[in-house]
DOFI-176220 format. One record per residue: residue number from 0; residue in three letters; x, y, z of N, C-alpha, C in turn. Coordinates in steps of 0.001 Angstrom, whole numbers. Layout:
N
 seq type    n.px    n.py    n.pz   ca.px   ca.py   ca.pz    c.px    c.py    c.pz
 NUM  ALA       X       Y       Z       X       Y       Z       X       Y       Z
...
//
This chain:
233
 seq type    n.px    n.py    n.pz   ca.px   ca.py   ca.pz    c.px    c.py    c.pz
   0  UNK     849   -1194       0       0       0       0     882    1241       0
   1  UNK     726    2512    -819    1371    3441    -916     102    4301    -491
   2  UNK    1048    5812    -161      58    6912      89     672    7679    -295
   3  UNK    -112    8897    -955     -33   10454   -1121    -469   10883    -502
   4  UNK     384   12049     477    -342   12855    1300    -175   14482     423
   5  UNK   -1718   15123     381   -1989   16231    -278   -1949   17085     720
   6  UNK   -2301   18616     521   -2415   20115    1145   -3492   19487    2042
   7  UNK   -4879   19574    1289   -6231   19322    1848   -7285   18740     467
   8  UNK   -8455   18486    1135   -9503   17852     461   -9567   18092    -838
   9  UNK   -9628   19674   -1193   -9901   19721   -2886   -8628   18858   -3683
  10  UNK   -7146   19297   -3207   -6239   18682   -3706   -6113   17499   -3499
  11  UNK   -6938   16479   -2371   -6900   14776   -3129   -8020   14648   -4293
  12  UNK   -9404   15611   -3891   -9623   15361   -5561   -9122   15455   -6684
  13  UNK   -8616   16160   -6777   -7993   16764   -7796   -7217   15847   -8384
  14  UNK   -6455   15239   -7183   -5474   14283   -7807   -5970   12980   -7658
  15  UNK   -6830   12461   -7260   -8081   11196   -7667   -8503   11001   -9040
  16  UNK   -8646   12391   -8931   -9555   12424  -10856   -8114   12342  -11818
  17  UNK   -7047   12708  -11593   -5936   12463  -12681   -5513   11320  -12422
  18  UNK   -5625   10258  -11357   -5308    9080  -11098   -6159    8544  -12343
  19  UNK   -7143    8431  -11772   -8578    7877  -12147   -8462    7844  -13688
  20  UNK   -8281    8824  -14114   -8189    9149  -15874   -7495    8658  -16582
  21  UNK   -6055    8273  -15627   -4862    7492  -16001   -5356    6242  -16242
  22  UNK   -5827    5878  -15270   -6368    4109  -15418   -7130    4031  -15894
  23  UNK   -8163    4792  -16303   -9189    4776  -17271   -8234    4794  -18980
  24  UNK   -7651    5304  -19187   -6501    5676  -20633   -6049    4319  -20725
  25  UNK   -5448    4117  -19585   -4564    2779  -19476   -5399    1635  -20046
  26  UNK   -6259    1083  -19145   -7486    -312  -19458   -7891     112  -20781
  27  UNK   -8500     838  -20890   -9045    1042  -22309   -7710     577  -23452
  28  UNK   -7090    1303  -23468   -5718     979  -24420   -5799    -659  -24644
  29  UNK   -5555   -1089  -23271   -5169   -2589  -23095   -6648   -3472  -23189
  30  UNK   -7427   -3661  -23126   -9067   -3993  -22858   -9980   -2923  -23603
  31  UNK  -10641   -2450  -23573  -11331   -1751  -24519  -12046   -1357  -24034
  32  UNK  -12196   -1442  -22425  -13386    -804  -21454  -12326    -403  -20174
  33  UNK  -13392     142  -19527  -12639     575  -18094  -14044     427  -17346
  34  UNK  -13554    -648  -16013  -15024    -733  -15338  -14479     -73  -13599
  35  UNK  -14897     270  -13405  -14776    1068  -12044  -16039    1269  -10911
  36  UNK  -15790    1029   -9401  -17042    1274   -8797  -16551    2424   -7594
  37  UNK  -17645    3280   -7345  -17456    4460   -6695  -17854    4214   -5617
  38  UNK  -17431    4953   -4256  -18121    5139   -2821  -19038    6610   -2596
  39  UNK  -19295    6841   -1749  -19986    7934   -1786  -18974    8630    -993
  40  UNK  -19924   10531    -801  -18869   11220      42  -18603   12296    -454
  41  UNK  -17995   13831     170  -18031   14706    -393  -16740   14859    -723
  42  UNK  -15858   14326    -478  -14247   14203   -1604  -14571   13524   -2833
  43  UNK  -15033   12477   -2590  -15469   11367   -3958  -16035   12399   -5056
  44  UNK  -17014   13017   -4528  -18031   13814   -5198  -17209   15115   -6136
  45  UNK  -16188   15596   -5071  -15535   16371   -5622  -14441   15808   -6676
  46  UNK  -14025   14503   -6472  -13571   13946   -7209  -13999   13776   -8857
  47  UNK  -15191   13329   -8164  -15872   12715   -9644  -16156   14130  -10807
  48  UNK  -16541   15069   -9681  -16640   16709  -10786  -15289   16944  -12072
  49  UNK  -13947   16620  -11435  -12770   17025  -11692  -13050   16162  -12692
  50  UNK  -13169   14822  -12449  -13075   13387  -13437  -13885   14073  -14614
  51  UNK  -15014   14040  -14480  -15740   15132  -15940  -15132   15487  -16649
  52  UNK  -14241   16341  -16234  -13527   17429  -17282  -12026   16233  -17644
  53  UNK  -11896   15251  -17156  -10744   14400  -17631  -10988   14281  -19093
  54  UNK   -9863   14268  -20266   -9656   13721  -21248   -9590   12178  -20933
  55  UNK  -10921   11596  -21456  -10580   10015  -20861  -11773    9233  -22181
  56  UNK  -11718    7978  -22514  -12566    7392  -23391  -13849    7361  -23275
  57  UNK  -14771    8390  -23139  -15703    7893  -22051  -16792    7020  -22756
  58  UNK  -16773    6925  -24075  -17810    6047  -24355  -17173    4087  -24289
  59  UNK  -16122    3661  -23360  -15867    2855  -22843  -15350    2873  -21461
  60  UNK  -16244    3873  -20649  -15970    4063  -19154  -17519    3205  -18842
  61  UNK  -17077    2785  -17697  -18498    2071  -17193  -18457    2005  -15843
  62  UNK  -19252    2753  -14784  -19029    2817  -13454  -20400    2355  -12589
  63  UNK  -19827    1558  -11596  -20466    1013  -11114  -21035    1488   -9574
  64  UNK  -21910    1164   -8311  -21599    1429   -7515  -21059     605   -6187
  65  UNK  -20272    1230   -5196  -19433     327   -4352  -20628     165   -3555
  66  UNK  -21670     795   -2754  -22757     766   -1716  -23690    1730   -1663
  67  UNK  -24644    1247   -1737  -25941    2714   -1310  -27304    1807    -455
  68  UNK  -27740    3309    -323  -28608    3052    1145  -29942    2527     391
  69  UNK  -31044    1797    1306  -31952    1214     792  -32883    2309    1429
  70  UNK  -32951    3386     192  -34467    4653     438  -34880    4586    -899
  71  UNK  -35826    5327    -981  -36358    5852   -2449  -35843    6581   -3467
  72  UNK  -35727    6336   -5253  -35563    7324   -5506  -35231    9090   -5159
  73  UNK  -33789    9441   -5766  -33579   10884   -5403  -33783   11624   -4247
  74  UNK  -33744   10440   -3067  -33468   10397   -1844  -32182   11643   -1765
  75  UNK  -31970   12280    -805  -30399   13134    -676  -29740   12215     318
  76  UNK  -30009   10983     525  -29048    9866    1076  -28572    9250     452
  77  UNK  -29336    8892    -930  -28783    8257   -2074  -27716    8263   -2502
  78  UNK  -26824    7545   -2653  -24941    7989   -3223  -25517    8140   -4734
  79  UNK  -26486    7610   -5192  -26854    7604   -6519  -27449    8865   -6642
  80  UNK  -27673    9561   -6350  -28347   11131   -6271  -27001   11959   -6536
  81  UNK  -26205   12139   -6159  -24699   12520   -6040  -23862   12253   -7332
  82  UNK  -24308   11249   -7700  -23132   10077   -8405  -23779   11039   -9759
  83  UNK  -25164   11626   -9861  -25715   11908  -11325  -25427   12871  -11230
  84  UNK  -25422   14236  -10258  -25455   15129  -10421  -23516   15816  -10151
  85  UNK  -22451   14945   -9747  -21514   14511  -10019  -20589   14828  -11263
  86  UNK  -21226   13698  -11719  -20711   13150  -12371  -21583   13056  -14222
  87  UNK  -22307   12100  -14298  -23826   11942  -15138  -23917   13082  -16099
  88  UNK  -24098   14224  -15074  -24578   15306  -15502  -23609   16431  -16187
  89  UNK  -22419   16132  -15971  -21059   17087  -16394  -20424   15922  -17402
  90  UNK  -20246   14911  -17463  -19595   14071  -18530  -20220   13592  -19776
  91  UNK  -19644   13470  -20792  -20273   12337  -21628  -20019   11232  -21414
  92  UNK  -20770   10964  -20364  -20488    9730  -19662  -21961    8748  -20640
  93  UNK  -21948    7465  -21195  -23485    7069  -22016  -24061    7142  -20532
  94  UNK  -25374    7498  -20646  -26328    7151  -18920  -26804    5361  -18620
  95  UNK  -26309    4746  -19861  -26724    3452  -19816  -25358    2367  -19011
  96  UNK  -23992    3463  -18772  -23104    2814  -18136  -23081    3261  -17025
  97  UNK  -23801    3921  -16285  -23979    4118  -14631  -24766    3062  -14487
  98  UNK  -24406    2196  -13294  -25405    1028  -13543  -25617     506  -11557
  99  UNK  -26761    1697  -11400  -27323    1903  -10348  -27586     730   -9312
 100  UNK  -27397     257   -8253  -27697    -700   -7397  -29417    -389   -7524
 101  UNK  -29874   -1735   -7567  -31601   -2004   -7553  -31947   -2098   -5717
 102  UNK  -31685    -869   -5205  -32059   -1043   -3906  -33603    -350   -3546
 103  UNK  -33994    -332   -4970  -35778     -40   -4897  -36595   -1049   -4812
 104  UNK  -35879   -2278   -4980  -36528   -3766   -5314  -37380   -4363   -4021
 105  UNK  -38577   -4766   -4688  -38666   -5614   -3633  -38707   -7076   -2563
 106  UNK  -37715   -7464   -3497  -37067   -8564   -3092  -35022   -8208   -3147
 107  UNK  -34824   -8229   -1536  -33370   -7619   -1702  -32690   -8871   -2296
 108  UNK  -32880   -9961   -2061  -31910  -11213   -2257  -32210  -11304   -4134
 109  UNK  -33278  -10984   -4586  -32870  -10851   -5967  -32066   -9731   -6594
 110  UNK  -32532   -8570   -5598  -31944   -7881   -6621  -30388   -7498   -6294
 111  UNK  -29522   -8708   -5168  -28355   -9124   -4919  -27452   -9762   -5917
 112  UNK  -28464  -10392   -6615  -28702  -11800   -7597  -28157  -10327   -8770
 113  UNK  -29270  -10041   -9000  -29404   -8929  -10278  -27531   -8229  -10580
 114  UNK  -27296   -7501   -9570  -26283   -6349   -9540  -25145   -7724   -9626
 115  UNK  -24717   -8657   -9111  -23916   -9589   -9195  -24124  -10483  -10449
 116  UNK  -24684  -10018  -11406  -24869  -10661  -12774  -24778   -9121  -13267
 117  UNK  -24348   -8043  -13098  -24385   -6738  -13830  -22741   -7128  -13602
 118  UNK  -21948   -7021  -12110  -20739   -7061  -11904  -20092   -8126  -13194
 119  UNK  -20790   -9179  -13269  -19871  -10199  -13892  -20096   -9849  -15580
 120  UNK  -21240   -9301  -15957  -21102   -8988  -17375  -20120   -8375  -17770
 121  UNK  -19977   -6891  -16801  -18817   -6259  -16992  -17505   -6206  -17023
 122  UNK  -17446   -7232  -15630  -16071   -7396  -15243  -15506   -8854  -14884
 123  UNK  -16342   -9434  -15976  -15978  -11059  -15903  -16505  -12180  -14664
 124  UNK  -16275  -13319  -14465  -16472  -14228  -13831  -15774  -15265  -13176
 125  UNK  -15269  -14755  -12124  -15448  -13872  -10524  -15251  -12759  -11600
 126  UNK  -15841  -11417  -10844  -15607  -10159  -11790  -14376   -9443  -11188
 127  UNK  -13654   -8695  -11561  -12496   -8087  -11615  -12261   -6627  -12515
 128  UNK  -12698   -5666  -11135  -12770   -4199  -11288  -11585   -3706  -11658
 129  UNK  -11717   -2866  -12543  -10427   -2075  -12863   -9726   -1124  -11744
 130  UNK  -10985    -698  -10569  -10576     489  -10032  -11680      18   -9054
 131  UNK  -11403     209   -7438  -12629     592   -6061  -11866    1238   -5958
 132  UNK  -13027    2698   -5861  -12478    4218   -5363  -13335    3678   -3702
 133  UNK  -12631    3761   -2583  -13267    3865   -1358  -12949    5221    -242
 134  UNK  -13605    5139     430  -13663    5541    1578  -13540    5087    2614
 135  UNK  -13074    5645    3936  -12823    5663    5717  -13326    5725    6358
 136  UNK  -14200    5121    7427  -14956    5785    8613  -14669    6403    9674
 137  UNK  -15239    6810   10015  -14384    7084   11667  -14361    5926   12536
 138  UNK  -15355    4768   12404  -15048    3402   13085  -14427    2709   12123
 139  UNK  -14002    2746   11192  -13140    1683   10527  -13417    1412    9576
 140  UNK  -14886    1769    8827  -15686     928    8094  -14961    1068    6703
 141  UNK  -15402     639    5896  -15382    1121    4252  -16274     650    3588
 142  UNK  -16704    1311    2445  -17912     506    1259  -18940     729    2736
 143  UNK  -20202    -209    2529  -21166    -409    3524  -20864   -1813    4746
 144  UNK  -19586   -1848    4667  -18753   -2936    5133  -18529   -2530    6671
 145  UNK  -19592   -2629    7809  -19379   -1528    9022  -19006   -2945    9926
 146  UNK  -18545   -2618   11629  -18113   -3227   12095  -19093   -4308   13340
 147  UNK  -19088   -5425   13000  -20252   -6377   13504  -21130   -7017   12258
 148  UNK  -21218   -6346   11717  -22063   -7018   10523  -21413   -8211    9949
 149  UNK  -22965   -9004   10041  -22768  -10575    9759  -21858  -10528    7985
 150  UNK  -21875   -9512    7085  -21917   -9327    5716  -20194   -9323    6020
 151  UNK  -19577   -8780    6841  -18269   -9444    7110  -17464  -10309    6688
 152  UNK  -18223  -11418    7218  -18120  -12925    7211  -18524  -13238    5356
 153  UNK  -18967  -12538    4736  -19593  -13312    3584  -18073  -13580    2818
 154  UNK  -18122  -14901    2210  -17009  -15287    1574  -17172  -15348     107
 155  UNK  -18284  -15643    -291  -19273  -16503   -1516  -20058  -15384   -2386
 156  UNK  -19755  -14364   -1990  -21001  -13386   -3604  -19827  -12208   -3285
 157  UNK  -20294  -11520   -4321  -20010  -10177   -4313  -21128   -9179   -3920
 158  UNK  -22078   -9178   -3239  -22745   -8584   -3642  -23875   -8917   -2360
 159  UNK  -24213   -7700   -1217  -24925   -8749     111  -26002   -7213     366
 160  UNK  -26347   -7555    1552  -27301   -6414    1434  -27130   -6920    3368
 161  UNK  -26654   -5079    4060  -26061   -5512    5721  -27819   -5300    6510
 162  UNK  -26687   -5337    7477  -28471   -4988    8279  -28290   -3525    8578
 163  UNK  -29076   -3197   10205  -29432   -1524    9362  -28068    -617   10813
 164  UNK  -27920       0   10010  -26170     979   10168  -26838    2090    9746
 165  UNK  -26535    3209   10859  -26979    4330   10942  -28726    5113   10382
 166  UNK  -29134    3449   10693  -30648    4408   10329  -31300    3303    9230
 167  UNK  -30284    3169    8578  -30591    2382    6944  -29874    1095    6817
 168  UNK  -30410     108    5931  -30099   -1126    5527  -29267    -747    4091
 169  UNK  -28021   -1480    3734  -27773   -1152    2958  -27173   -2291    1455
 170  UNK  -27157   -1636     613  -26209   -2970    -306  -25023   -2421    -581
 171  UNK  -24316   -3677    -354  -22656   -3222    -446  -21958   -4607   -1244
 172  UNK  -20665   -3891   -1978  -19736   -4512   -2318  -19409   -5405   -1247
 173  UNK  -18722   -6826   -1545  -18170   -7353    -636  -16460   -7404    -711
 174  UNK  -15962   -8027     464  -13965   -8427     695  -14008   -8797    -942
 175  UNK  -14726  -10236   -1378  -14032  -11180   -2690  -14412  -10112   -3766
 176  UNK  -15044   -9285   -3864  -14713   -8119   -5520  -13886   -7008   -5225
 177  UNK  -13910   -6475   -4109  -13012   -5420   -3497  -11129   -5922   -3596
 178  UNK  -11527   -7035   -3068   -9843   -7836   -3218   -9106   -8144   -4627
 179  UNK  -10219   -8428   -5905   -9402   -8819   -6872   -9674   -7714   -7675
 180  UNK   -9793   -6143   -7213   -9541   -5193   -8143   -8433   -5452   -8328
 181  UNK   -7856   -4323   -9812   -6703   -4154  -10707   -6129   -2983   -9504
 182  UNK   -6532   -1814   -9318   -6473    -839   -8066   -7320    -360   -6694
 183  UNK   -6860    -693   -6130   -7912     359   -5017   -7403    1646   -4395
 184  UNK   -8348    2544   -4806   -8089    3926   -4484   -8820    4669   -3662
 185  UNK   -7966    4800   -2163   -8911    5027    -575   -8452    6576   -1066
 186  UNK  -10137    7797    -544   -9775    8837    -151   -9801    8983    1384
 187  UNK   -9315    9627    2091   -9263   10026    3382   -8598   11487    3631
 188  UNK   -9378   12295    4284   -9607   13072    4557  -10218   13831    6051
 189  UNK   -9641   14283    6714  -10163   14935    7398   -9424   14704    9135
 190  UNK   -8903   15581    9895   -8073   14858   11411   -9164   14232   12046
 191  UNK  -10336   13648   11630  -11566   13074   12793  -11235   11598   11836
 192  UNK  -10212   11325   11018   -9502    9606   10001   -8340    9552   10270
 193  UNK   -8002   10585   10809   -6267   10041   11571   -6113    8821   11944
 194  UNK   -6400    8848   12973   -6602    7630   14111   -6999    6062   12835
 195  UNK   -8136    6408   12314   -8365    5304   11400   -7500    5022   10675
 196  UNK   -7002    5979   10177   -5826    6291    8545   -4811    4943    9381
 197  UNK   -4272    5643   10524   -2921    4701   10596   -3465    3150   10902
 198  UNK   -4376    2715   11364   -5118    1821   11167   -5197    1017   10333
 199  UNK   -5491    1960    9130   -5733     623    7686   -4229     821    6957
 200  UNK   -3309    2011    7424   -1974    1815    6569   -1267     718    7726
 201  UNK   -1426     -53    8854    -753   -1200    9521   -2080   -2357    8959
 202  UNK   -2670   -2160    8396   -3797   -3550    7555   -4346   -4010    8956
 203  UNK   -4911   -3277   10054   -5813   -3874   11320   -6320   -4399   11163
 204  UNK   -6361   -5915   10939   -8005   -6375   10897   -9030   -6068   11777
 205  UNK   -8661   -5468   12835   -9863   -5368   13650  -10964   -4162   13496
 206  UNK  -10552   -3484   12461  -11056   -2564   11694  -11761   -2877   10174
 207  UNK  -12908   -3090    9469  -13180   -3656    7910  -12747   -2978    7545
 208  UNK  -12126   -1830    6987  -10915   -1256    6173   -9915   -1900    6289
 209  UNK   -9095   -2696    7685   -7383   -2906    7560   -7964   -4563    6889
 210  UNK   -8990   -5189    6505   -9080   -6490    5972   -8987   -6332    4403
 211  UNK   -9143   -5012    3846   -9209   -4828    2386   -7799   -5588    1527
 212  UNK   -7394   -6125    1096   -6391   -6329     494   -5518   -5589    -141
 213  UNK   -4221   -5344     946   -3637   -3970     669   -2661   -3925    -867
 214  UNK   -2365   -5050   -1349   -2032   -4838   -2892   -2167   -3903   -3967
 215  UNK   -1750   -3265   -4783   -2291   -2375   -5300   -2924   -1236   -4851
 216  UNK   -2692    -937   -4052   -3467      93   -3017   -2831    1529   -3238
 217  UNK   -3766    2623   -3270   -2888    3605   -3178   -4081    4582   -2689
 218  UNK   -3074    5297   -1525   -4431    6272    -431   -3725    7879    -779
 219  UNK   -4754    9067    -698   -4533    9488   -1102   -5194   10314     565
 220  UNK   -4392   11275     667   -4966   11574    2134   -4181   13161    2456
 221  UNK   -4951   13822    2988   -4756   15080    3352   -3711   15039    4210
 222  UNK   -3180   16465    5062   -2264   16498    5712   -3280   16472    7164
 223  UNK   -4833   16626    7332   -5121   16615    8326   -5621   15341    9349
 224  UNK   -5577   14528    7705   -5830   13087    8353   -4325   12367    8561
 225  UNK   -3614   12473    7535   -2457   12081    7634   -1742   11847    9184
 226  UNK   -1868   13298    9805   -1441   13442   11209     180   13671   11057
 227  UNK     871   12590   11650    2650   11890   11630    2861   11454   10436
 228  UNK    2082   10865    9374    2537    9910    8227    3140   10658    7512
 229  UNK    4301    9781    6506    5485   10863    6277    4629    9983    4444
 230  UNK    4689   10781    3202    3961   10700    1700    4830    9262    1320
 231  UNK    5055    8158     844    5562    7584     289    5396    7121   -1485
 232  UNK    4290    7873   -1769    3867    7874   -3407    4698    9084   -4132
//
């Protein structure tokens, strides 16, 4: 696992979205698509704005999502509310390659089924992301991956739906698609992820962030979360 430590927040977007664009240039070149799944969050968000304006292939970009909450349509909890107005709405991004978690369904275990037959169209079978952009909690968490949840333990799908964390039930990426990305790219941000930050850069398991598979990893983190950590990217 490597890290960049930036000024502050706008400048890890900033430099997320030129990451991001890179590996998007890159896969495409080599593969002919670029499949990627996003977290939510207001760095991400700022991220994804910058990404817009990237020179990047976009009619073979295809983004997926890492977790969102189980509310209604254009909910302002929605990461998918964010993700359009983001992103969607500033790119020529096709709208047929945002490919929304079915957490309107009413059957969650199908539409578990559903998004884990979207993952594998895209990204093969086991599927294999080009890119998880994630996020930090202040308890440890990442993706909808929080701490106690039985969805932990899942070994066998990509693709689970936790119980209810902060209010809401949610669907989340699981460890086995998160682990065999090509990159994973943590933002962190803020001195209230310090404490966490050094956490998942010693791989804690006792934290669901330090279980992520630190391979390929590259965190991109302010100077206020950073704290002591000296940049090694």
């Amino acid at each position: 696992m490597k890290m960049e430590v930036l000024a502050d927040a706008e400048a890890v977007a900033r430099r997320a979205a030129t990451r991001v664009a890179a590996e998007a240039r890159t896969a495409v070149a080599a593969r002919g698509r670029f499949v990627m799944a996003v977290s939510g969050g207001r760095t991400p968000w700022a991220m994804l704005r910058a990404f817009a304006s990237e020179d990047v292939p976009w009619s073979a970009v295809h983004v997926l999502q890492i977790d969102e909450r189980i509310v209604p349509a254009g909910d302002p909890d929605r990461n998918l509310t964010h993700l359009k107005e983001s992103l969607l709405s500033r790119a020529p991004l096709p709208p047929a390659q945002l490919y929304a978690m079915p957490v309107e369904a009413a059957d969650p275990a199908a539409a578990v089924t559903d998004y884990s037959k979207t993952l594998e169209k895209l990204a093969g079978s086991p599927p294999v992301l080009d890119l998880a952009h994630l996020g930090l909690g202040e308890d440890g968490h990442t993706a909808s991956l929080v701490p106690n949840d039985p969805v932990l333990a899942v070994s066998d799908r990509n693709v689970a739906v936790t119980g209810v964390y902060k209010g809401r039930r949610r669907m989340t990426l699981t460890f086995p698609v998160l682990d065999r990305a090509g990159r994973v790219l943590w933002l962190v941000t803020g001195a209230d992820k310090a404490l966490m930050l050094e956490r998942l850069l010693s791989h804690d398991p006792a934290i669901p962030a330090g279980r992520v598979r630190p391979d390929n990893a590259l965190v991109l983190a302010d100077r206020a979360a950073a704290g002591k950590a000296v940049s090694t990217g």
